[in-house]
Residue, then its C-alpha position, 0 to 999 in steps of 0.5 A: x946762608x948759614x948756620x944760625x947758631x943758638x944755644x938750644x936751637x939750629x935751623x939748617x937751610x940753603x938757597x942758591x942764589x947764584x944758581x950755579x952751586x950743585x952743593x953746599x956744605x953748612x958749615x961752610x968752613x971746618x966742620x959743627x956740633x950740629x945738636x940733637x933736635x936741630x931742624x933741617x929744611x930741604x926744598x923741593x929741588x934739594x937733597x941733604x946728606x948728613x955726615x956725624x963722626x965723619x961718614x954719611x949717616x943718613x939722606x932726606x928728602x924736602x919738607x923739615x926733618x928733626x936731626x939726631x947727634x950725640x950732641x946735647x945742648x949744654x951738656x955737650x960742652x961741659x963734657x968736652x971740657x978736655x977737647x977745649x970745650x970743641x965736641x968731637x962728635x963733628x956733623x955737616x950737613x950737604x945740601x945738593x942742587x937736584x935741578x937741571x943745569x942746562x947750557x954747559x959749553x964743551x969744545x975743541x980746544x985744540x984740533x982734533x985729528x980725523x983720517x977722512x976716507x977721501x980727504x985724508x988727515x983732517x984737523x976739526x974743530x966742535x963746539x955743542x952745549x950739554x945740560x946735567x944734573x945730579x941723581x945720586x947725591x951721595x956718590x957725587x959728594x963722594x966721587x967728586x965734591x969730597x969735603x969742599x964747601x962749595x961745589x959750582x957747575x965752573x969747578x966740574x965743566x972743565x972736566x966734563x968737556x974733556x970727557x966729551x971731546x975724547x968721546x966725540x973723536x972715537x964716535x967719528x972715527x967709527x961712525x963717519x966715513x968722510x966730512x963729505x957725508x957730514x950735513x944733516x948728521x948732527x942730531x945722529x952724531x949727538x946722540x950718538x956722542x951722547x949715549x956713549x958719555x953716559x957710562x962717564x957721567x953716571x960714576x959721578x951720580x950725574x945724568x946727562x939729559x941732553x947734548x947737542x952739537x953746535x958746529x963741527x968745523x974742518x980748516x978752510x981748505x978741507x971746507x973748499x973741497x967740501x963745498x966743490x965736492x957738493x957742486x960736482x954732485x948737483x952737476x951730473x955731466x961737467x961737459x955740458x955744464x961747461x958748454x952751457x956757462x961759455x954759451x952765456x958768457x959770450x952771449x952776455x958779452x956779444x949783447x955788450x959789444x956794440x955793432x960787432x957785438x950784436x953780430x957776434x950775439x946774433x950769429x950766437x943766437x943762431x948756433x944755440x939750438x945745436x949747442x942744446x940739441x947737444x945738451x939734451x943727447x949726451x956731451x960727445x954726439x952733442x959736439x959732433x951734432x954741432x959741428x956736423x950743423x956748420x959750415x964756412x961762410x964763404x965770404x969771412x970764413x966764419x963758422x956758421x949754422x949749415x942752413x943760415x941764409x946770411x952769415x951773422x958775422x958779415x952779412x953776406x949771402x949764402x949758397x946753399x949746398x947741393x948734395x949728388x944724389x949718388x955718393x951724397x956729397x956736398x956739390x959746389x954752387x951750379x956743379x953739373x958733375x960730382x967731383x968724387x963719382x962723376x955722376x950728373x948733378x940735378x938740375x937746380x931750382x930757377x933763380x927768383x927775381x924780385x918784382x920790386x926792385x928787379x935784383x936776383x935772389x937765390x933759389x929758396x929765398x923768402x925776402x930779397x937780398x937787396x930790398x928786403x921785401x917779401x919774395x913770391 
């Protein structure tokens, strides 16, 4: 779009159709003899400044506004007869896109350095997007467009995001202590950021209406430490945690191990409620609790529940322990005396004997050894 150029009449206006021009200068190369009475028309999301003889004469708003040069149709160009017929009573006309230009990318482009209270140095990579738009139109065109054509929003982002990574480096250094706080602080962060490049934009007659962060990313390893960081604070004891994934593993692989497996899975199974009496009453008294439960099978010399009837590793019968009533240690089957006081064993209960089939049970038995009918 530019200048109709008539004789008598000028009619200036401007669109953008790339959507991406934030100022247009008409004419778009050298400057014009923009004549007295041309017609300007600005739209609703426009401001025009005019420049004659060189400064900004005045700023209009939208609606059609009649301009005024020394510029006199017909007469101007006979006197400027000694300029080569050029007038130079120059004027430009500067349309200015007042619209929001919303998605701008800014970014890393290399790494930035962060000191991480429990990490250390750390290199962070962080991307977001940004929008702008230009409230004073004549401190634009002066800060940043001067006398360019054409001024698109390619031409100032480079810049810009430049402006915001430096900012984004100072705000972590003073409001983020380490990486490990990072998570649900990106609407913090951004806004924080974004107060802080407000000042920057604003000498450039621009408003910063919105920026957003989009990732902040350390280098994989600091994200690993990260991430264990995060599963060490959801497991408060690391002991039982430890305890508990080993019972599971060798349950799993007891239930996989055919017969010797299912031994193996049966004596597990047994042993369970100690390992969770242990859980549930602190990791040390959990594992002397355990291990207080145990005993030997007399048979296989496998550890075994102390109360277990049958060893779940071989099967074989269990005695249960008699324990002497004066120093309260434990007696071997049938012992009359205590081994460490001498005092008298009591007496133990009768053997019971099965009705069905005859074979002699241990005393406490509830089914038969050999039959395995019901006892009693």
């Amino acid at each position: 779009m530019g200048v109709n150029n008539v004789i008598l009449l000028e009619n200036l206006e401007w669109f953008d159709e790339s959507g991406r021009e934030m100022l247009h200068r008409l004419p778009e190369q050298g400057s014009g003899e923009i004549k007295f009475g041309a017609q300007l028309t600005v739209r609703e999301s426009q401001a025009a400044v005019l420049f004659y003889k060189g400064k900004a004469c005045d700023a209009y708003g939208p609606g059609r506004h009649t301009l005024k040069t020394g510029n006199i149709p017909i007469l101007t160009k006979i006197l400027s007869a000694p300029w080569g017929l050029i007038s130079p009573l120059r004027a430009e006309v500067f349309f200015v896109n007042l619209k929001t230009f919303a998605d701008l990318k800014w970014g890393t482009r290399d790494p930035v350095a962060f000191r991480d209270a429990e990490l250390g140095l750390v290199r962070l990579r962080a991307h977001g997007v940004f929008n702008i738009r230009i409230v004073q139109p004549l401190l634009f065109i002066n800060t940043l467009a001067g006398t360019m054509g054409r001024y698109t929003t390619e031409e100032i982002e480079d810049y810009l995001r430049q402006v915001i990574v430096s900012r984004f480096n100072d705000y972590l250094g003073d409001h983020l202590r380490s990486l490990v706080d990072l998570p649900g602080r990106f609407d913090e962060i951004a806004e924080g950021l974004r107060r802080r490049v407000v000042e920057d934009f604003t000498r450039f007659g621009l408003a910063l209406t919105g920026l957003y962060v989009t990732s902040i990313t350390p280098p994989a390893e600091v994200q690993q430490a990260i991430d264990d960081h995060s599963r060490m604070s959801v497991i408060k004891d690391m002991d039982k945690f430890v305890r508990m994934k080993a019972a599971m593993a060798m349950e799993k692989a007891a239930s996989a191990g055919g017969e010797a497996g299912a031994g193996l899975g049966l004596g597990l199974g047994m042993m369970m409620p100690a390992m969770f009496a242990g859980l549930q009453t602190g990791s040390g008294q959990g594992v002397a609790a355990a291990r207080a439960m145990e005993t030997t099978c007399q048979e296989c010399a496998h550890p075994i529940p102390a109360n277990a009837r049958f060893c779940p590793f071989c099967g074989h019968q269990q005695v249960l322990s008699q324990q002497c009533t004066n120093c309260g240690k434990n007696l071997t089957p049938n012992a009359a005396f205590c081994p460490r006081c001498g005092h008298a064993a009591e007496e133990r209960p009768s053997e019971i004997v099965c009705t069905q089939c005859q074979a002699v049970n241990l005393p406490g038995a509830v089914f038969c050894n050999q039959c395995g009918d019901r006892l009693g």
